[in-house]
Each structure stands twice: as C-alpha cells, then as structure tokens.
C-alpha positions in Angstrom: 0.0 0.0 0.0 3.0 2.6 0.9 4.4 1.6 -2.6 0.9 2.7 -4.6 1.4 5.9 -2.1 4.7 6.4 -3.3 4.6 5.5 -6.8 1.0 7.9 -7.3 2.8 11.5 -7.1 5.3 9.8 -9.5 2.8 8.6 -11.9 0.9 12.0 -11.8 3.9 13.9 -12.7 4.7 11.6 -15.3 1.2 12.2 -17.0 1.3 16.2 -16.3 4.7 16.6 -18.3 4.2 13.6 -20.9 1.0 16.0 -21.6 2.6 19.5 -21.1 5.8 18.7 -22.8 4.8 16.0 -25.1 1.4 17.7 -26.3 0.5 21.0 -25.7 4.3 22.5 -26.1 4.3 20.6 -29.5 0.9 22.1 -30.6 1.6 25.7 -29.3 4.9 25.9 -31.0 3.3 24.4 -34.4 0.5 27.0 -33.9 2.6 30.6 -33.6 4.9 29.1 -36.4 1.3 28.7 -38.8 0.4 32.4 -37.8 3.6 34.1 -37.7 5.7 32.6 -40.1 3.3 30.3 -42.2 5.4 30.7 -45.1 8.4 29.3 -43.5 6.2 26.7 -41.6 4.6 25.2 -44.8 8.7 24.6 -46.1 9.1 27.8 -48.0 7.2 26.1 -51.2 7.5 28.3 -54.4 4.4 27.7 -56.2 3.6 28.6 -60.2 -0.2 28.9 -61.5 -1.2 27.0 -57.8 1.5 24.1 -58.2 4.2 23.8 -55.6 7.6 23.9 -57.8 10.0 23.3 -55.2 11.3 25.0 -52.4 13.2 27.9 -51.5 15.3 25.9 -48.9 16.2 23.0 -50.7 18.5 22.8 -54.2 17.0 21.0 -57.4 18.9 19.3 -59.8 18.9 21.3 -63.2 21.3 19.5 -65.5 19.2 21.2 -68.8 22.0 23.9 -70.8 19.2 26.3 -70.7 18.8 26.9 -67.2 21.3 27.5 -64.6 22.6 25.1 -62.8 22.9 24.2 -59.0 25.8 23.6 -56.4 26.6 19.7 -56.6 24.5 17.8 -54.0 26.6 14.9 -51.9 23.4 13.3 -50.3 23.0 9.5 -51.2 21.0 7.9 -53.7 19.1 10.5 -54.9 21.0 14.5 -55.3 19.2 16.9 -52.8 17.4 14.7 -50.9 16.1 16.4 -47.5 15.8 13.1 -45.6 19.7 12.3 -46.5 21.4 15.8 -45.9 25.5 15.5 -45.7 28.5 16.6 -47.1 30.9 14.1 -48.9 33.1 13.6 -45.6 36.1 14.4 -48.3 39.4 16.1 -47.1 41.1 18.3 -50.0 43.4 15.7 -50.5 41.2 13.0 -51.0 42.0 11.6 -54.7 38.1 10.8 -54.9 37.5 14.9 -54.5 39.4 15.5 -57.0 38.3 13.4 -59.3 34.8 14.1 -58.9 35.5 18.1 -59.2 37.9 17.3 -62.5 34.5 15.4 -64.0 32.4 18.0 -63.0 34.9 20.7 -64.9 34.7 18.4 -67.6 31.0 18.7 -67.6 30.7 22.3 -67.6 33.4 22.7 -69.8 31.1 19.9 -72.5 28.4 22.5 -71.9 29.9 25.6 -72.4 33.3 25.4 -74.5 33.2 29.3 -74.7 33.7 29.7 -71.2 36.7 29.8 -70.3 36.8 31.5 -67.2 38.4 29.6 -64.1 35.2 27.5 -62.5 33.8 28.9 -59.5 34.6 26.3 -56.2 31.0 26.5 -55.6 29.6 25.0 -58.9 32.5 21.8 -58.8 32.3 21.0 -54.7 29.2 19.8 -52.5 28.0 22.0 -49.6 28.4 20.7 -46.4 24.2 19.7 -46.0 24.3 18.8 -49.6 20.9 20.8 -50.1 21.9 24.2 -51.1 19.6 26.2 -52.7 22.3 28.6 -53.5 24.9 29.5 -55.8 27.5 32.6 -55.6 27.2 35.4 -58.1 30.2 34.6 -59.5 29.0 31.0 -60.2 25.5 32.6 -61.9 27.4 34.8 -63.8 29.4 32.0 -64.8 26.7 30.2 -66.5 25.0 33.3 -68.5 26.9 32.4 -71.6 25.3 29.0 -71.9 22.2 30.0 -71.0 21.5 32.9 -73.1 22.6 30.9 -76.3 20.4 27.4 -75.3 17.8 29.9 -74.5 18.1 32.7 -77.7 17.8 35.2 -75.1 20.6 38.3 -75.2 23.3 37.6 -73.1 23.2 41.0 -71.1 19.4 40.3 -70.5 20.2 37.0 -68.7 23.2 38.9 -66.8 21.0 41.5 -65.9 18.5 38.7 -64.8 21.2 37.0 -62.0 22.3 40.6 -60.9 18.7 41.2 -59.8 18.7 38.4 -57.8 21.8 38.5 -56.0 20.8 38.5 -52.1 22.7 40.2 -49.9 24.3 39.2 -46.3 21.8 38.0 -43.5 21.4 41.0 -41.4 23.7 43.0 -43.1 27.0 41.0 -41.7 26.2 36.8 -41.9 27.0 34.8 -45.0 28.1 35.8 -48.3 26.2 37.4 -51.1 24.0 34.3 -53.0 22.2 33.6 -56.1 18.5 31.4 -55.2 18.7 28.7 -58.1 15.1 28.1 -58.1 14.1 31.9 -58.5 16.2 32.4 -60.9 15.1 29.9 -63.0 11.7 30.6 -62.2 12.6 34.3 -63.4 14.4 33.1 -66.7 11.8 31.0 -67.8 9.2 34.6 -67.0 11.7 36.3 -69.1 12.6 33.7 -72.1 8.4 33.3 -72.3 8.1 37.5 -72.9 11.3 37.6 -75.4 9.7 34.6 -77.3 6.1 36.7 -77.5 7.8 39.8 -78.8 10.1 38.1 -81.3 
C-alpha cells in the first residue's frame, strides 16, 4: 500500500509533463509558427499557376544547358534529398574529391566550350548539407553564356537577370552574397516566355 502511495505522485507527474511537454508544447509551438511565419512553416514552397515547384530551402537538380545550374548535392542515392542531408566527408586531398571536381569541370566545360573562365569552387564541390539552394554570383554569372545561347535570349538580359537576384548578407553582416537557383530559374523562364512573345 506505501508503494501505490509512493509510486501515485510519480505517476501524476509523469502524466502532467508527458501531456505539457509531449502535447501542448508541440501544438503551441506548431500553432505561432502557422500564424507568424506560415510561409516558413509550410517549407518555403514556391508555387507557379497554384503548383508547388520546389522550395526555397532545398537545391534542385537542373542539368538542362538552358537553365542554370545548382551547387553539386553529396546526399546518397538521390541529389538533394532532404531526408539524406550531408556533405561528402572528403578532405582536399582526398584523390576521390578531386576526381569528382575534375568530372564536374569536364562537364561544364562539355556545356559551355566558350567559357573559359576559371570554374567557380562553388559549382565543382558539395556543400556541407548537400541541399543548397544557393549558388555565388560569380557562379550565376558564370553560366549566362550558356544559358542565353540554349535559350536565344541576349546575353546582357540573362546577366542583368542574375544581378537582380543576388541576395545580400543575413542581417547585413552573416554569409556571403548568394544567387536562389530556383528563383532564378523561375525568373528566366518569365523572361525567355516575354522575349519569345515579342520576337
């Protein structure tokens, strides 16, 4: 009977914070993030004519001459693959590195022979999730060659096109200026539809 008397307070507690921390927390928490930041909370999706496209968050695979192309992904199995974020794990002088950064200037080099501009680090190496949505200017402004010709847009329309999307620092002072991927392309296929209607 003393051990029931013991174990009761125990149990209750048990119950109170299972249901306080387990449940309402959870639900409170979910709740403000709908109201306040229901963009964020709903993954940042970028939507055309109603359709979800992708998201802002996460980097796509574009591997089409006539749109720009993303930062390498490194996750497993399937490139940019939320459940699987990682980096390679590969020191600089790991001879698998640079062998997949020599194939990858290969590839861009296959795309583009015109370019010959040294490669921006960001377009031959993997972030460290493996999911960035981002690219450096340098990197966008890399690829406008290529894209303008697969695209019969004029050149300085397309550089134009990344300039206007640079982002700035977060806050003024964290990161490094970056190029969204999706957006852009998003924004070139916008702008290749209205040269095509006035042609």
């Amino acid at each position: 009977m003393s051990m029931l008397r013991d174990l009761r307070p125990a149990a209750t507690l048990l119950a109170l914070f299972t249901a306080l921390c387990g449940l309402a927390y959870p639900l409170l928490i979910t709740a403000v993030g709908g109201v306040a930041f229901s963009d964020r909370a709903r993954g940042s999706l970028v939507e055309v004519d109603g359709r979800p496209r992708g998201s802002s968050l996460i980097g796509q695979s574009f591997d089409d001459p006539g749109r720009f192309w993303s930062r390498p992904s490194a996750t497993a199995r399937v490139p940019y693959d939320a459940t699987a974020s990682t980096g390679t794990h590969q020191g600089p002088t790991n001879p698998a590195l640079a062998e997949a950064v020599r194939l990858r200037i290969e590839a861009l080099r296959a795309a583009d022979p015109d370019q010959r501009q040294p490669v921006p680090v960001d377009l031959v190496t993997a972030s460290g999730s493996g999911l960035d949505p981002h690219v450096s200017p340098a990197a966008a402004l890399h690829q406008v060659g290529r894209v303008a010709r697969a695209r019969r847009i004029d050149e300085e329309t397309v550089r134009r096109l990344v300039l206007d999307h640079v982002e700035g620092r977060t806050l003024g002072v964290l990161g490094a200026p970056r190029v969204n991927v999706l957006h852009l392309n998003l924004a070139l296929d916008r702008a290749a539809a209205q040269a095509h209607q006035g042609a």
